[in-house]
Each structure stands twice: as structure tokens, then as C-alpha cells.
N, C-alpha and C positions, 0 to 999 in steps of 0.2 A: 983375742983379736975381734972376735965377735961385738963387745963390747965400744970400741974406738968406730965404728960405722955407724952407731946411732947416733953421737953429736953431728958426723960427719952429714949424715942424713939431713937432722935436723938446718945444717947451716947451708948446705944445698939448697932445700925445700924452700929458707927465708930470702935465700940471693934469689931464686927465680921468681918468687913475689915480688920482690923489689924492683926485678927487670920488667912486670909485667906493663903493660901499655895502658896509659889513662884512658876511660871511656869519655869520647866527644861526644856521645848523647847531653840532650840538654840546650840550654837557649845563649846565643854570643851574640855578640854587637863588637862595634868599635868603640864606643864611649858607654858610659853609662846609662847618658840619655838615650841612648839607642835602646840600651836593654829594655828601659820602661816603654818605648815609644812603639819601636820596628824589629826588636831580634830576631836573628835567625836561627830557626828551630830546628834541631837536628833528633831525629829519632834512628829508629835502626833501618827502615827500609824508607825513609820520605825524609824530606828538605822543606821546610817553607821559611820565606823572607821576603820582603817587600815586594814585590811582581813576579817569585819565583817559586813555584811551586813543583817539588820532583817525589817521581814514586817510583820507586825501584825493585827488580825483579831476582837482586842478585846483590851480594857485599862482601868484599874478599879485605882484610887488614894483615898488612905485613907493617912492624912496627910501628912506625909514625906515621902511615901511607893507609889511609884507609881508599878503598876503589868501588864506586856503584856500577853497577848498569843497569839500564833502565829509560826512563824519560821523562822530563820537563814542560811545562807550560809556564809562559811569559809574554811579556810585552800585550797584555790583553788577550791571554788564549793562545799565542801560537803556539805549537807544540813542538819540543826539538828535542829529537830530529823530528823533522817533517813526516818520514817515509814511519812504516811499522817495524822499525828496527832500534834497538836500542842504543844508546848512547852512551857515553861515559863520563862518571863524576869523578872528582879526586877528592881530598880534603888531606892536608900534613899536617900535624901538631908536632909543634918544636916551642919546647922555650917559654910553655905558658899561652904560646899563640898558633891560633889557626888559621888556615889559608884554605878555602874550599873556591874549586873554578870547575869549569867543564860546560858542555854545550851553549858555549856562546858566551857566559856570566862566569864573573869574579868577584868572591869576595874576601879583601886581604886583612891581614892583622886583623883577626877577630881576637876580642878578651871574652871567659867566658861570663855570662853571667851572673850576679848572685839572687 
């Protein structure tokens, strides 16, 4: 019996790699020319992309759902939220693409870069 658990093991151990969730770290745009031009940068606790810049105090991923908290400067500096309370980012990767929104900004169909 002992013997029939270690494939068994084995092809466990390969399905939950396979199930595991892509990292969106790294640089997306909408077009290609974007990549070279303006992409937006995703690291592990910060966001930068054309007027948006976020730095975050927290980052929680439930499969395709990654969630920051934290806060953003935009539009020339404002920071949002306004107040000293943090705010929240989203970002879902499905299908090759990504959709990152929250505090005010959207950005949809990202492809990521190469």
C-alpha cells in the first residue's frame, strides 16, 4: 500500500502547481506601444503608470483577485484618499488580461508586457 501513495503524491503535488496563480508583478499596457511608451508597473507593494503612482501597506491574493491597501497620488499630487486612511486597490487577472481599478482610476485590458 505504502508504495501506491507516492505517485499518488507526486500527481497531487504537480495539479496544485498547475492550479498555482500567475504573478502580475512586472510591466502591462494596452498595446504594445504602450509598453515602450507608458506601462504600468506593478511590483509587490507599489503601482506606477501614467499620473498614478500607489504605495501600499498591505496585499492580500485570493486567486485571480489580488487586493492592496494603502494609497495613491494622481492628477498632479493629490493623494487618495485624501484623509491618513488607507484605501483600496483591486487588480483580476483572467484570460491573459488584467484589469487593475480602485481609488478613483481604471485601468482595463492590460496585456502584459514583454
Amino acid at each position: 500500500m505504502k508504495n501506491h501513495l507516492v505517485p499518488f503524491a507526486l500527481v497531487l503535488m504537480a495539479a496544485t502547481e498547475s492550479f498555482a496563480a500567475e504573478t502580475i508583478v512586472g510591466k502591462w499596457a494596452q498595446s504594445e506601444a504602450e509598453c515602450e511608451a507608458s506601462p504600468l508597473t506593478i511590483k509587490p507593494m507599489e503601482i506606477q503608470g501614467g499620473d498614478v503612482f500607489c504605495y501600499f501597506n498591505s496585499v492580500e491574493r485570493t486567486g485571480d483577485l489580488v487586493q492592496w491597501k494603502g494609497h495613491c497620488f494622481a492628477d498632479g499630487g493629490t493623494r487618495r484618499p485624501e484623509s491618513g486612511d488607507n484605501g483600496e486597490v483591486r487588480a483580476f487577472h483572467r484570460s491573459g488580461k488584467l484589469q487593475v481599478e480602485g481609488l478613483g482610476f481604471a485601468f482595463p485590458d492590460l496585456l502584459r508586457c514583454k
